[in-house]
C-alpha angles and dihedrals in degrees: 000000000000099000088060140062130214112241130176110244085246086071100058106120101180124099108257095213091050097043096049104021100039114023091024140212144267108223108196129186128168130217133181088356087312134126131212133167141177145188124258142173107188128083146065150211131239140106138314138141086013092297135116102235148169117214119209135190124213124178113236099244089059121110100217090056089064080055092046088052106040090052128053093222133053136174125235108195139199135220146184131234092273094067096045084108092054093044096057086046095060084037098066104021106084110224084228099075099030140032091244098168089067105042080046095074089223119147121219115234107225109221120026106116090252135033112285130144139238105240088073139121102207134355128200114193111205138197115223118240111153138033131173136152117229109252118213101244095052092072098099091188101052086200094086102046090060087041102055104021115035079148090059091233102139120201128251113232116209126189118200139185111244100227100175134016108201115186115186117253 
């Protein structure tokens, strides 16, 4: 963990909207010694149950999602604009046909209590504590159901607490 540097959350300069919903996120998890990761652009940071937290949301036909749920910790990591290819790569290859970890060049960041990878800007590891898939008749604008999910394949929230913040030297 050279390359990186431990910082409070307090300490986290960069714009949240920009950093998840614009310039996106690589959420890692790892099960039975493996690692995968995915792209994702929902999501945010803020404050619950008295704990800083970041709350993600993974679709339920999503293989990273099998690796969020079977660990209690998972990274979400931060880029910048060098690595958008990349990002759209591990966005749209499922981890289940390909070994996409390792045609993604990433490199993987030994200890940091979750998977996370050394190319990135800033790393929050996060431990899981809550989980919970949207149900239909919660939406109160029913806009945004039909709009989003015209499959039916509702999203999991998770909301984690963020552990550790690492920003790269």
């Amino acid at each position: 963990m050279k390359r990186f540097k431990e910082i409070s959350v307090q300490e986290i300069n960069e714009n949240p909207f920009k950093m998840i919903g614009t310039d996106w996120m690589l959420v890692a998890a790892e099960k039975e010694g493996k690692v995968n990761a995915m792209t994702a652009s929902w999501g945010g940071l803020g404050v619950i149950w008295n704990k800083n937290v970041a709350y993600v949301f993974l679709r339920p036909q999503r293989y990273t999602r099998e690796f969020v749920d079977s660990s209690e910790k998972f990274s979400l990591s931060f880029y910048d604009e060098s690595y958008k290819e990349k990002l759209k790569y591990l966005g749209s290859v499922s981890g289940r046909q390909e070994d996409k970890m390792a045609k993604s060049g990433l490199t993987l960041l030994e200890g940091a209590d979750a998977p996370c990878f050394v190319e990135a800007s800033v790393v929050l590891v996060c431990r899981k504590m809550y989980a919970q898939k949207f149900e239909p008749e919660c939406f109160v604008d029913k806009s945004v159901e039909s709009v989003n999910y015209p499959n039916k394949d509702y999203h999991i929230m998770y909301i984690a607490e963020i552990e550790k913040v690492l920003v790269r030297e």
